[in-house]
N, CA, C and O atoms as a MOPAC input file, in Angstrom:
PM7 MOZYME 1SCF
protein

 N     15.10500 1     1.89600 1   -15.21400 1
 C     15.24300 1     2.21700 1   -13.80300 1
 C     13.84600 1     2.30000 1   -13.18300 1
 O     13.17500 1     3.30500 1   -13.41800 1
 N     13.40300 1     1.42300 1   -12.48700 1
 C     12.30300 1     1.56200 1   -11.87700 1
 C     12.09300 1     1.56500 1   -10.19300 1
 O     12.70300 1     0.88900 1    -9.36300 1
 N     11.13000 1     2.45700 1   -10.00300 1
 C     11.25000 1     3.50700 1    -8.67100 1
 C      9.96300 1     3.41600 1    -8.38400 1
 O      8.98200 1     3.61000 1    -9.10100 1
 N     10.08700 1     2.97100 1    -6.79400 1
 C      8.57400 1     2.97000 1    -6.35400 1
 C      8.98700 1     3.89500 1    -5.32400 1
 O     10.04600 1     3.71000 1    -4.72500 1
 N      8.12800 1     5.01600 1    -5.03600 1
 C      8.05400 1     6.41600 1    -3.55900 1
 C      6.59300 1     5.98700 1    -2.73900 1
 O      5.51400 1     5.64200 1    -3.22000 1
 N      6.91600 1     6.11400 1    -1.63800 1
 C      6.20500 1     5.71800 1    -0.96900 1
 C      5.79700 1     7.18900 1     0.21400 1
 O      6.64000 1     7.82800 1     0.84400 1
 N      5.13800 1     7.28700 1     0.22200 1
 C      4.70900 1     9.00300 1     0.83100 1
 C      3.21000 1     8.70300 1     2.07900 1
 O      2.26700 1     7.91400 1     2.00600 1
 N      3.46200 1     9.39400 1     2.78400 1
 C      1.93600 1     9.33500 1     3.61600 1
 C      2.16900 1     8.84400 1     5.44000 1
 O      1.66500 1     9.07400 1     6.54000 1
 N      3.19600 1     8.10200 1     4.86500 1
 C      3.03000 1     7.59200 1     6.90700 1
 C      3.55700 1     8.56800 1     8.16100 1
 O      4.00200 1     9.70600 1     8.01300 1
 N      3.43200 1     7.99000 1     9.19500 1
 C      3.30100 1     8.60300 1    10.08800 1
 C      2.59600 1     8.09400 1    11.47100 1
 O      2.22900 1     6.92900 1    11.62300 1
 N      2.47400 1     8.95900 1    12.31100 1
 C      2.16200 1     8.74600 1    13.67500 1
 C      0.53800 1     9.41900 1    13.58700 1
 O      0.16300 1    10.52400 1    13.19700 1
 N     -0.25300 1     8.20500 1    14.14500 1
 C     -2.08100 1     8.38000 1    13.87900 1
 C     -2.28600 1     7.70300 1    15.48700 1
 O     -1.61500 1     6.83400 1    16.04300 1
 N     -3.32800 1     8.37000 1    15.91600 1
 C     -3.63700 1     7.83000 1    17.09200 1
 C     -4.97700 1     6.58400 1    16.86600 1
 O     -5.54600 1     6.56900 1    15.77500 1
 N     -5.33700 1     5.73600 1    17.79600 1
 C     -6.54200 1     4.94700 1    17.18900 1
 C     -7.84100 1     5.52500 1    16.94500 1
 O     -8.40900 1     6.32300 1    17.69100 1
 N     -8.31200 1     5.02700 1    15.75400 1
 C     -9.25600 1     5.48700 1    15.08500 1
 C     -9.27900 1     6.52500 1    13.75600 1
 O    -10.07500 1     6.94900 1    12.91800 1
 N     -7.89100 1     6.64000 1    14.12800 1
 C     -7.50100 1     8.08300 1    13.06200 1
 C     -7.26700 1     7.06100 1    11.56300 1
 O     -7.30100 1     5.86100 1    11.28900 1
 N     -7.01200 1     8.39500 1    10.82500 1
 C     -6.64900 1     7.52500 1     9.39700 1
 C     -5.49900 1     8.58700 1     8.61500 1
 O     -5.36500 1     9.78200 1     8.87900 1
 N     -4.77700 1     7.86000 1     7.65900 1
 C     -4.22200 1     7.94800 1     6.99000 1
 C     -4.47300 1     7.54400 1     5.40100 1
 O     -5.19000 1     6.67300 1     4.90900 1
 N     -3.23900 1     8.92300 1     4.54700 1
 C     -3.46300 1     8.13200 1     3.11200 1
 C     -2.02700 1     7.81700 1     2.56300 1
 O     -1.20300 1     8.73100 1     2.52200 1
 N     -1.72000 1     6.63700 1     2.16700 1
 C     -0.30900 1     6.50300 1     1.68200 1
 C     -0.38700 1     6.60300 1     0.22500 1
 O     -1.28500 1     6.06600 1    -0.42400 1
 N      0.78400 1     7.45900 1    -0.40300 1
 C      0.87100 1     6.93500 1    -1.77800 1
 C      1.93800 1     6.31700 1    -2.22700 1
 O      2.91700 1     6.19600 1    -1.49100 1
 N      1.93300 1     5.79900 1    -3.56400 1
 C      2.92200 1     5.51400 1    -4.10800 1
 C      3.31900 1     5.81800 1    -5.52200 1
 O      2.68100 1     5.55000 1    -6.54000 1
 N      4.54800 1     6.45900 1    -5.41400 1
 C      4.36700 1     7.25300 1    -7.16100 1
 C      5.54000 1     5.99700 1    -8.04000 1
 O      6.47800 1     5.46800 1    -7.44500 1
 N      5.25000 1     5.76500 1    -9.30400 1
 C      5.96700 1     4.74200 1    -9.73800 1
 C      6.11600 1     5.54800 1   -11.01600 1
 O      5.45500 1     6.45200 1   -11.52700 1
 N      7.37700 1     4.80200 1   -11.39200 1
 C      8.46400 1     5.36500 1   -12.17900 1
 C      9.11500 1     4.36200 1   -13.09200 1
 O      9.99300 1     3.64300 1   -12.61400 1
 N      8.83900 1     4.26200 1   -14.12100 1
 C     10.16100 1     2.99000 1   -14.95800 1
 C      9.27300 1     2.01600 1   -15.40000 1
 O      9.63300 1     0.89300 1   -15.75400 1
 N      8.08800 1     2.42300 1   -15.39000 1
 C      7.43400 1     1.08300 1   -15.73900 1
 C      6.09400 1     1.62000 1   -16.43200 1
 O      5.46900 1     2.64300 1   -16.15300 1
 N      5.84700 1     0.75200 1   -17.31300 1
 C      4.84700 1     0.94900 1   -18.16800 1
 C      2.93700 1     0.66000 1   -16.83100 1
 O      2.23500 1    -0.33500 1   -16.65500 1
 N      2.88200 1     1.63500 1   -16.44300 1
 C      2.07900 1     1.53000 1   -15.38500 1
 C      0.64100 1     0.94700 1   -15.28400 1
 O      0.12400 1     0.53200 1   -14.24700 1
 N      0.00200 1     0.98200 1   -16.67500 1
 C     -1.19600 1     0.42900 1   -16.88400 1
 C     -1.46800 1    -1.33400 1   -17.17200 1
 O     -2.31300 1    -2.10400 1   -17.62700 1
 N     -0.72100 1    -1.32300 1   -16.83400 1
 C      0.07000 1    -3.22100 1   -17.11100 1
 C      0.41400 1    -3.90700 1   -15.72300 1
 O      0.56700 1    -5.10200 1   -15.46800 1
 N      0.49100 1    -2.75900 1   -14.87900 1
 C      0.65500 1    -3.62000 1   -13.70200 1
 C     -0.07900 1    -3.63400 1   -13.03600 1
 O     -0.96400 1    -2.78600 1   -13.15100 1
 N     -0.15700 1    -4.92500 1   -11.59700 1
 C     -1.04800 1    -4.91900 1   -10.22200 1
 C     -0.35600 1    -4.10800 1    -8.98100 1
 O      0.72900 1    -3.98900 1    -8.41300 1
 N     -1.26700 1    -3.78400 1    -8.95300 1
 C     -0.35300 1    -2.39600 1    -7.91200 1
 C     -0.94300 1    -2.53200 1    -6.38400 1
 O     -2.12100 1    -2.27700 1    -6.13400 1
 N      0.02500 1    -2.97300 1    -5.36300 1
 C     -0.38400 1    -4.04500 1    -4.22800 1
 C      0.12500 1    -2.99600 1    -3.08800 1
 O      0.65100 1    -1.89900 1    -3.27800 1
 N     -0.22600 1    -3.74100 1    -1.64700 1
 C      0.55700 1    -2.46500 1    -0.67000 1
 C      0.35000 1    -4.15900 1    -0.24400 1
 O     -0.36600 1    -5.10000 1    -0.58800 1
 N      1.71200 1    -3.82200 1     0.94700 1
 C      2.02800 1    -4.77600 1     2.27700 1
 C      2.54200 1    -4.13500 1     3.00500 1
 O      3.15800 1    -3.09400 1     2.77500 1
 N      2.28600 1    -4.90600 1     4.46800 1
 C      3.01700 1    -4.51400 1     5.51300 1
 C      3.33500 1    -5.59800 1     6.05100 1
 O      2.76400 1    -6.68800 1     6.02400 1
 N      4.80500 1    -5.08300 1     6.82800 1
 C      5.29500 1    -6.17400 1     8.06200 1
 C      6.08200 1    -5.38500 1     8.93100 1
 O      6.99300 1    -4.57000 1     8.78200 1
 N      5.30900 1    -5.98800 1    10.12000 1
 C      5.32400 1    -5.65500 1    11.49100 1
 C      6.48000 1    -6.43200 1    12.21200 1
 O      6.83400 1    -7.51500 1    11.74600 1
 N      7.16200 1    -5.84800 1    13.48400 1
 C      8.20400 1    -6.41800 1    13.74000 1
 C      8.39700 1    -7.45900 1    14.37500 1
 O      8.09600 1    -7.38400 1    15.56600 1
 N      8.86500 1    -8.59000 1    13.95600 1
 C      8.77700 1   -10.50500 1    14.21600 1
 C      8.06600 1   -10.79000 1    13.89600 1
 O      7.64100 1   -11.72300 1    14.57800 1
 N      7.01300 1   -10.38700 1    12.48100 1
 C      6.53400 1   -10.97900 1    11.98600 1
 C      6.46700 1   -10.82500 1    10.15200 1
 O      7.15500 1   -10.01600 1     9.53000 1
 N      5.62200 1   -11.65700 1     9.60500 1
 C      6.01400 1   -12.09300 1     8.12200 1
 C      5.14400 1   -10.39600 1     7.52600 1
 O      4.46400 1    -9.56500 1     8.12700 1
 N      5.67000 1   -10.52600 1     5.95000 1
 C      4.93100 1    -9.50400 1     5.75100 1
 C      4.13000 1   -10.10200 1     4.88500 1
 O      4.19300 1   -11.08300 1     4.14500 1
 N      3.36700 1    -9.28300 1     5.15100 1
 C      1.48400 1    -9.86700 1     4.29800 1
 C      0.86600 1    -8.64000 1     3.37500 1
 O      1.08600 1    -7.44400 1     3.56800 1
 N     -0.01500 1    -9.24400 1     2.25700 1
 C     -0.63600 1    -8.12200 1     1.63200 1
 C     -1.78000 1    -7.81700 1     2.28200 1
 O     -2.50900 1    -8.60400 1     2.88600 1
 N     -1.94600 1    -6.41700 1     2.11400 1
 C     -2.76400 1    -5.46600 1     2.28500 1
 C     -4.37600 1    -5.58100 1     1.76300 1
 O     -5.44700 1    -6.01200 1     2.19300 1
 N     -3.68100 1    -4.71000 1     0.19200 1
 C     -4.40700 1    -4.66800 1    -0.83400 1
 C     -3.92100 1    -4.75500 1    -1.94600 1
 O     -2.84100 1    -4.23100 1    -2.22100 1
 N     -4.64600 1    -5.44800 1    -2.81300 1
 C     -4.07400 1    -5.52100 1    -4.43800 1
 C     -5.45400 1    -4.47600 1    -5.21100 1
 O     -6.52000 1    -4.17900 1    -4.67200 1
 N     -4.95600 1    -4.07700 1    -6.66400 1
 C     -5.67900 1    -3.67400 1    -7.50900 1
 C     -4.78600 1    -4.08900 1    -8.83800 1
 O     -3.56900 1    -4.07000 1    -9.01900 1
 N     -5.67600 1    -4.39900 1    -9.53100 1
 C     -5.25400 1    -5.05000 1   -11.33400 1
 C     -5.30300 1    -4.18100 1   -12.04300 1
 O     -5.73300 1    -3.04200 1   -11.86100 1
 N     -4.68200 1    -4.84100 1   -13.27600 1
 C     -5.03100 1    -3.71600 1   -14.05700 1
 C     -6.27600 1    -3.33600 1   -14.85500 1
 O     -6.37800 1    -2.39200 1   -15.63900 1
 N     -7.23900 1    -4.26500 1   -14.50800 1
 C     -8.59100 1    -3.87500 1   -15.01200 1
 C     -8.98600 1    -3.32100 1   -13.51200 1
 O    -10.07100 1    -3.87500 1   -13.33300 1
 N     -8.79000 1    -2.75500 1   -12.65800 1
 C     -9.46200 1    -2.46200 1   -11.25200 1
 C    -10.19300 1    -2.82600 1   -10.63600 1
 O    -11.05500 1    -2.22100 1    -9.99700 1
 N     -9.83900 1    -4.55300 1   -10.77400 1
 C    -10.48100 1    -5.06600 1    -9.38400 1
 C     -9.15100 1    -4.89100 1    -8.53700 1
 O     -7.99400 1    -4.70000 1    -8.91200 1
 N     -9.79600 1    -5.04300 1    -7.05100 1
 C     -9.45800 1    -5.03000 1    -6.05100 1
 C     -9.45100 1    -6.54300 1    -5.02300 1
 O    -10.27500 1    -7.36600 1    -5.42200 1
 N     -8.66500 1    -6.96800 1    -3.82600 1
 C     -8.98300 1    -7.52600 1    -3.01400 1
 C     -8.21500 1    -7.03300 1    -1.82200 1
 O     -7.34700 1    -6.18400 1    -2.02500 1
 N     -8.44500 1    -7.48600 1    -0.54300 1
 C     -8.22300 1    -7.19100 1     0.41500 1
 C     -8.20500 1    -7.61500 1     1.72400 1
 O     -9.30100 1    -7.78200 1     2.25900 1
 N     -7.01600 1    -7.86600 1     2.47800 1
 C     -6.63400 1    -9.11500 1     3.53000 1
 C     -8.19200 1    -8.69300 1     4.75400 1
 O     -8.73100 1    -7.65500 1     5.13700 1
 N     -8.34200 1    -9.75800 1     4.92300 1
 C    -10.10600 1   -10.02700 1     5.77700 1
 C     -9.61100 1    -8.85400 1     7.18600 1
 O    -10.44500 1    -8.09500 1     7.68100 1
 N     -8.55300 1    -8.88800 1     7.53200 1
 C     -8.11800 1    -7.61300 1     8.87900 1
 C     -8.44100 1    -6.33000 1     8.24500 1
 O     -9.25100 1    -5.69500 1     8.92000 1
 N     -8.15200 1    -5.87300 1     7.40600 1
 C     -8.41800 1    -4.47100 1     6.67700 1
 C     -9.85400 1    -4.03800 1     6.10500 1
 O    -10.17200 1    -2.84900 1     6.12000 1
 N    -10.85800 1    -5.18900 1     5.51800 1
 C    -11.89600 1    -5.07200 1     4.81300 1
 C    -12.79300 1    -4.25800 1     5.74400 1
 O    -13.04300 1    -4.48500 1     6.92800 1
 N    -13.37000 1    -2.93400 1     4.70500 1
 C    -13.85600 1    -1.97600 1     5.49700 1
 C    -13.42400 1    -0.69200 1     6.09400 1
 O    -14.20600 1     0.18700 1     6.45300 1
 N    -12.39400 1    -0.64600 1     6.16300 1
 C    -11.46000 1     0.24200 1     6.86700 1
 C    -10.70800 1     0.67700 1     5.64500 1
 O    -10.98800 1     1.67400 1     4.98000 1
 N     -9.73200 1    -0.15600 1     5.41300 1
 C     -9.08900 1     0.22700 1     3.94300 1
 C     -9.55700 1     0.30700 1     2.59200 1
 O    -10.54100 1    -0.24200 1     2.09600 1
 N     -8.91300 1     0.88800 1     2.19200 1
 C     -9.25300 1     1.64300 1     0.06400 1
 C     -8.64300 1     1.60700 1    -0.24100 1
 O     -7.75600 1     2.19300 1     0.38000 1
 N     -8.19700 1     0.88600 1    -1.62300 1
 C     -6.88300 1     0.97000 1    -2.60500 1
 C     -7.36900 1     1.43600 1    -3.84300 1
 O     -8.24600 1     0.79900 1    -4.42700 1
 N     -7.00500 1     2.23900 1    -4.20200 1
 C     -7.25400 1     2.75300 1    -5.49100 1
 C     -5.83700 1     3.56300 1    -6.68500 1
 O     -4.74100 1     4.05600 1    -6.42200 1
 N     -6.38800 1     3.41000 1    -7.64400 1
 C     -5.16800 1     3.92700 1    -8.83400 1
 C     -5.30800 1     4.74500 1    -9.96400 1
 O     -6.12300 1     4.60900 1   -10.87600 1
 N     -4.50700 1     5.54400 1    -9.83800 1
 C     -4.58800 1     6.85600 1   -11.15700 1
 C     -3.59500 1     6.71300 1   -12.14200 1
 O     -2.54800 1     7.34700 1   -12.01300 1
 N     -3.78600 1     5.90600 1   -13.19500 1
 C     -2.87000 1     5.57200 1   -14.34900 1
 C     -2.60100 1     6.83800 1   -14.77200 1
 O     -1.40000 1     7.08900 1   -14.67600 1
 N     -3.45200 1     7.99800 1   -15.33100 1
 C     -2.69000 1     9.39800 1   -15.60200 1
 C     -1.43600 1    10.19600 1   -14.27800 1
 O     -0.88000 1    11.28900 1   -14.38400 1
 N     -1.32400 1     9.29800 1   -13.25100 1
 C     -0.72500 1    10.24000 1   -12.54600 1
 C      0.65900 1     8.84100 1   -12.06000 1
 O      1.60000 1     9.10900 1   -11.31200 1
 N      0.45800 1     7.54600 1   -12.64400 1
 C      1.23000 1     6.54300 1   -12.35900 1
 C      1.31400 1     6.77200 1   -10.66500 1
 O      2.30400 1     7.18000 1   -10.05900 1
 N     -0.17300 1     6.34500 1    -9.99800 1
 C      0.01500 1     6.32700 1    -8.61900 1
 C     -0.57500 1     5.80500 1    -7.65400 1
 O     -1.50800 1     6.53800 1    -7.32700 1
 N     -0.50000 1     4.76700 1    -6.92600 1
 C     -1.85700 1     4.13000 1    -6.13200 1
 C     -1.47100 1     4.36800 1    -4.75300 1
 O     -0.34000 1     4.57700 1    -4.31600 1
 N     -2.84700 1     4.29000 1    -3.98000 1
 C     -2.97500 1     4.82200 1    -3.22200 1
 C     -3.51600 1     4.08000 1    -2.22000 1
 O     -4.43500 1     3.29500 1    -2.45700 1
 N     -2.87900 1     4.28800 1    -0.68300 1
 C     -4.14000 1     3.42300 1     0.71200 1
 C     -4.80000 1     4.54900 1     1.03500 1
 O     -4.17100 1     5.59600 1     1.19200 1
 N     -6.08000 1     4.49700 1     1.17100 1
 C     -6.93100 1     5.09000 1     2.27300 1
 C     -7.07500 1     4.06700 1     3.68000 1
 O     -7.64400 1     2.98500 1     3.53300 1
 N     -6.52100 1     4.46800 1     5.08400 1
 C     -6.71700 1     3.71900 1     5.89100 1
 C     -7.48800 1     4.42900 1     7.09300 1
 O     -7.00300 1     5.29200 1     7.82400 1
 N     -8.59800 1     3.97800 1     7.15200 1
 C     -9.64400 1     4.48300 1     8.54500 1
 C     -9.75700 1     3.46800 1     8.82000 1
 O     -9.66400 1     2.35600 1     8.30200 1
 N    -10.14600 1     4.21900 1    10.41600 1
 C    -10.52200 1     3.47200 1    11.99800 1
 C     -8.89300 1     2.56800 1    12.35400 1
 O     -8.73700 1     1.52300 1    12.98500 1
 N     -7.91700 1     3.40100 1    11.71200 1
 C     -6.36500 1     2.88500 1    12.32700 1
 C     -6.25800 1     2.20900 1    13.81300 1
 O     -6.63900 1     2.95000 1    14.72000 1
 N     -5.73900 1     0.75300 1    14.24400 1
 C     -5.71300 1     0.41900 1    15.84900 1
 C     -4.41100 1    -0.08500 1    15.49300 1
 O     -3.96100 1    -0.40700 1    14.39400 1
 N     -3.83300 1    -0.08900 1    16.78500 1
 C     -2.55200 1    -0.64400 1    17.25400 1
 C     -1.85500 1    -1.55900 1    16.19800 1
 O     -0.63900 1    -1.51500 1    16.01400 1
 N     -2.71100 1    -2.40800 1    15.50200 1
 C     -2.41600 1    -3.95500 1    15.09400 1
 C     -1.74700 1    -3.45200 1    13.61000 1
 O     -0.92700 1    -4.14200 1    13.00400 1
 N     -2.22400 1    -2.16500 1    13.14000 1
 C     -2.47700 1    -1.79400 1    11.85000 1
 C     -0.61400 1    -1.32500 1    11.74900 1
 O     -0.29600 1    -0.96600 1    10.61500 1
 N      0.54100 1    -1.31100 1    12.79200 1
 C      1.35700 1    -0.64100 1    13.02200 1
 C      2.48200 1    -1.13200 1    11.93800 1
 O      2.75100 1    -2.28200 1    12.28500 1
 N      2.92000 1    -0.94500 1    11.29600 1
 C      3.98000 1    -1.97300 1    10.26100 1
 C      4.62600 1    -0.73100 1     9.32400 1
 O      4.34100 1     0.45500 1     9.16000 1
 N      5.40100 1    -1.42400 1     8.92700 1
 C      6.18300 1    -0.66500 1     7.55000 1
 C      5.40800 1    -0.96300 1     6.21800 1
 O      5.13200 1    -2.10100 1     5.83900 1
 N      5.17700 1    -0.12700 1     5.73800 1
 C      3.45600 1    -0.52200 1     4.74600 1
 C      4.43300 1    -0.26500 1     3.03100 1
 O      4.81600 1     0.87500 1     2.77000 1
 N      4.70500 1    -1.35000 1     2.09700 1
 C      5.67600 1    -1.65600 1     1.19300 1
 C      4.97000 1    -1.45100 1    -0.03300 1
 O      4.71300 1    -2.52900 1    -0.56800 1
 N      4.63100 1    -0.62100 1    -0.56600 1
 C      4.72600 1    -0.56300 1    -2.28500 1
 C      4.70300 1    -1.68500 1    -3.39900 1
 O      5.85400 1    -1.78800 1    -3.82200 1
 N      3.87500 1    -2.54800 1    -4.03100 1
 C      4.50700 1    -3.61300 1    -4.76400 1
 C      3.56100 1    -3.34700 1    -6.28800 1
 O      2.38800 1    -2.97500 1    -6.34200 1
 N      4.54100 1    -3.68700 1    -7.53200 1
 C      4.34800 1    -3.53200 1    -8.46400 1
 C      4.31400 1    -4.67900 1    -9.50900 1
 O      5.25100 1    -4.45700 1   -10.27600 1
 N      3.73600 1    -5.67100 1    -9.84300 1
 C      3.50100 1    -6.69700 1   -10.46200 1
 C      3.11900 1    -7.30100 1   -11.63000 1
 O      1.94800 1    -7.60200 1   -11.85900 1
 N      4.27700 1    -7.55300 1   -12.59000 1
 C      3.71000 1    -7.60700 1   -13.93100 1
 C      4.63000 1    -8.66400 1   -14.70400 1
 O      5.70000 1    -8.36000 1   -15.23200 1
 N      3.98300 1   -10.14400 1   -14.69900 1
 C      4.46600 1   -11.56600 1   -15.40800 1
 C      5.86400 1   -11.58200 1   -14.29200 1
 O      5.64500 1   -11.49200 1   -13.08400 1
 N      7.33500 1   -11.70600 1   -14.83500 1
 C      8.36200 1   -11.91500 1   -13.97000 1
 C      9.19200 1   -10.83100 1   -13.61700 1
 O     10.40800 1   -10.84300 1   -13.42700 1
 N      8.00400 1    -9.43100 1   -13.51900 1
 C      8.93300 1    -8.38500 1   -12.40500 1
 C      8.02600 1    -8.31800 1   -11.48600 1
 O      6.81700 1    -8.48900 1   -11.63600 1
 N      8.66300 1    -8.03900 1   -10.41100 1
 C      7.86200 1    -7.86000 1    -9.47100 1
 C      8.62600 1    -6.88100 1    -8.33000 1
 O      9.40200 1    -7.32900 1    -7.48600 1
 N      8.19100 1    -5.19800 1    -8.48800 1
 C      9.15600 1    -4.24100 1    -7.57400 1
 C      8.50700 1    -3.58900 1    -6.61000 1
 O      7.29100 1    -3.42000 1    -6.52300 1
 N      9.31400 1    -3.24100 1    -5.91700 1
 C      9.07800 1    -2.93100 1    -4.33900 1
 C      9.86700 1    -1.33000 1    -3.69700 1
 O     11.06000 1    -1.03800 1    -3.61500 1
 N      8.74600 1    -0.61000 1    -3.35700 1
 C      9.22400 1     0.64000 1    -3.07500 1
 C     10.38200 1     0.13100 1    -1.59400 1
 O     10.87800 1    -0.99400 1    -1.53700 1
 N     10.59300 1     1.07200 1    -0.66700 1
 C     11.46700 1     1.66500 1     0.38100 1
 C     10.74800 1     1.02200 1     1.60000 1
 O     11.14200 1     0.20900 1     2.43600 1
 N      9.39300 1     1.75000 1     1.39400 1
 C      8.52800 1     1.09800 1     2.85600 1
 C      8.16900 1     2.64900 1     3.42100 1
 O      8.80800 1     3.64600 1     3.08500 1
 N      7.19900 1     2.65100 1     4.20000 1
 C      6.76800 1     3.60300 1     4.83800 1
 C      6.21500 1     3.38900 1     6.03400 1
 O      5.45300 1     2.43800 1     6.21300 1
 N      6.56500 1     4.33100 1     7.08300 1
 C      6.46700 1     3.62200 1     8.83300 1
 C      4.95000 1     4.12300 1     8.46600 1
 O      4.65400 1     4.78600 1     7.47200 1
 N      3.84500 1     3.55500 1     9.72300 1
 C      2.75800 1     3.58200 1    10.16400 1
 C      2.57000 1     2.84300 1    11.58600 1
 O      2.42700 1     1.67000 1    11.93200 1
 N      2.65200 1     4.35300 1    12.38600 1
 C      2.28700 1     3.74700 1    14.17800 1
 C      1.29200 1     4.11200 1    14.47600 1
 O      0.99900 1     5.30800 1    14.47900 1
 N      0.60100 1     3.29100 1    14.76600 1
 C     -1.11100 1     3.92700 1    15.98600 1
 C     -0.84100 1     3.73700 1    17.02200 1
 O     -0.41800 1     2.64100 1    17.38900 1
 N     -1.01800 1     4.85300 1    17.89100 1
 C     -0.48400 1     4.62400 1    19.12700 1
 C     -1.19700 1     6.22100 1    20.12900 1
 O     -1.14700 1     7.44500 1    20.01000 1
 N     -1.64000 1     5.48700 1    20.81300 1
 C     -2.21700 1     6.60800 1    21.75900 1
 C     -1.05000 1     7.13400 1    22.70200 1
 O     -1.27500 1     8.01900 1    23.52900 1

């Protein structure tokens, strides 16, 4: 049974920041790439950030700078740091867990910037 929680969102005005987590469950956690996406409404959803399981990182060219992805294998949990939040940043921000031919997906978590 594998379970992705998705915790952190909310209503941020611009410039503000947020931290999302995600606690994962059912899965051998040090084996996977542990990704965030969002998609915004009428449009596709796109990644965020990825981290591997050796901890590299990458990160969609809109976010670089602003966002942090990082992961705590003792606590099976990765995490967004998102500063300098604007309007554009507004989406349902998705959990993804990645390892050969699984590939799972938390609930989603709202994120509005909005003055």
């Amino acid at each position: 049974q594998v379970q992705l929680v998705e915790s952190g969102g909310g209503l941020v005005q611009p410039g503000g920041s947020l931290r999302l987590s995600c606690a994962a469950s059912g899965i051998i956690f040090r084996l996977f790439a542990m990704g965030w996406y969002r998609q915004a409404p009428g449009k596709q959803r796109e990644l965020v950030a990825v981290v591997d399981r050796n901890g590299g990182t990458n990160y969609a060219e809109s976010v670089k700078g602003r966002f942090t992805i990082a992961r705590d294998n003792a606590k099976n949990a990765v995490y967004l740091q998102m500063n300098s939040l604007q309007p554009e940043d507004t989406a349902i921000y998705y959990c993804n867990a990645a390892y050969g031919g699984g590939n799972h997906w938390g609930q989603g978590t709202q994120v509005t910037v909005s003055s």
